[in-house]
C-alpha positions, 0 to 999 in steps of 0.5 A: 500500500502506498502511503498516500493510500493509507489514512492513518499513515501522515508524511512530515519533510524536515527543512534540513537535516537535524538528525534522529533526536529531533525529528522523534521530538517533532513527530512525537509531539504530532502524533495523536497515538498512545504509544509511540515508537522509532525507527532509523532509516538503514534498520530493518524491522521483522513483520511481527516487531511491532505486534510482539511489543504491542503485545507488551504493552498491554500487559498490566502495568507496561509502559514501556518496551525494547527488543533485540537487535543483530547487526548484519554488513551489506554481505550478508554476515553477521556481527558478533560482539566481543562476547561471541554473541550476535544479538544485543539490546537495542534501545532505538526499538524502544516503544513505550505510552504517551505517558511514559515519554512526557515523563522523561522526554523529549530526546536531548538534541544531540547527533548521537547517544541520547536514546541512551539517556533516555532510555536510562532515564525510564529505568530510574523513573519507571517501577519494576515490571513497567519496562519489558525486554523482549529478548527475540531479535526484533530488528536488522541493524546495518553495519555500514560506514556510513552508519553512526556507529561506523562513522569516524567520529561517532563509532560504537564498534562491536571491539567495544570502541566508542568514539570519544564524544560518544563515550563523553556523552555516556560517561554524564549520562551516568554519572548524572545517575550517581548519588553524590554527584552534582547534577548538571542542569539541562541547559550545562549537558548541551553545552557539554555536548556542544564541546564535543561536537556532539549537539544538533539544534532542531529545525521546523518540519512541514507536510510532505 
């Protein structure tokens, strides 16, 4: 079916490039759903990904769910990680309620890593049980050098390599999480990311 065929489908254009973090804002404030999910452009997702986190969903008390993921380059292998392993959290398949999102959103307006953020952000703010993982590979992540987490400047390799803006925004994500630390307002967390070259400002979306 093509999109302009499906009434529930609606297609935004971006006036630049402004990266995934702001566009998953801009759209999330769009959309008139109660569940909200993402996707990035090079992932593939299996046919039954959205059912089986649905499914989550509707369980009492879940607000939110992430699924698997398996890296695969553009021949057909598979990436394994440095545990011999294939399959990895990824926290770009979360779906979670409208609720949960306005609690902790929006994404910060980074280039890279802020899934991260507020992925961690649900865990602190979310009891027990009200975040699933379904452990099934829900998602075909691509392994390119195009792909942020190949790029130069942006890797998170399957050695465990992280790029140093990548790993600086990881380490105040955390540390932001530690009791004892100063927090760092939002508007000091930009400004760190700014350093790093790791911050997108948002521009205005239009209909398609």
């Amino acid at each position: 079916t093509r999109f302009g065929a499906e009434p529930r489908v609606k297609l935004f254009r971006s006036s630049r490039n402004q990266g995934a973090y702001n566009l998953r804002n801009a759209l999330a404030a769009r959309a008139r759903g109660e569940l909200l999910t993402f996707h990035d452009a090079d992932d593939f997702a299996f046919p039954d990904r959205i059912a089986n986190q649905v499914r989550q969903l509707e369980r009492p008390l879940v607000n939110a769910c992430v699924g698997n993921f398996v890296r695969i380059r553009r021949n057909g292998s598979f990436v394994f990680f440095k545990d011999q392993k294939a399959s990895r959290m990824c926290t770009v398949s979360l779906m979670l309620t409208r609720r949960a999102f306005d609690q902790v959103g929006p994404f910060r307006s980074a280039r890279f890593g802020a899934d991260l953020e507020l992925f961690v952000a649900l865990r602190q703010r979310l009891s027990a049980g009200e975040l699933t993982r379904v452990r099934i590979p829900l998602l075909l992540g691509l392994a390119s050098s195009g792909s942020a987490t190949q790029a130069s400047g942006s890797e998170a390799l399957a050695d465990g390599y992280r790029s140093p803006a990548r790993r600086a925004y990881s380490e105040l994500v955390f540390r932001q999480q530690q009791p004892g630390n100063a927090r760092l307002s939002s508007e000091e967390l930009d400004a760190r990311l700014r350093a790093t070259d790791n911050y997108q400002p948002p521009s205005e979306l239009s209909d398609a």
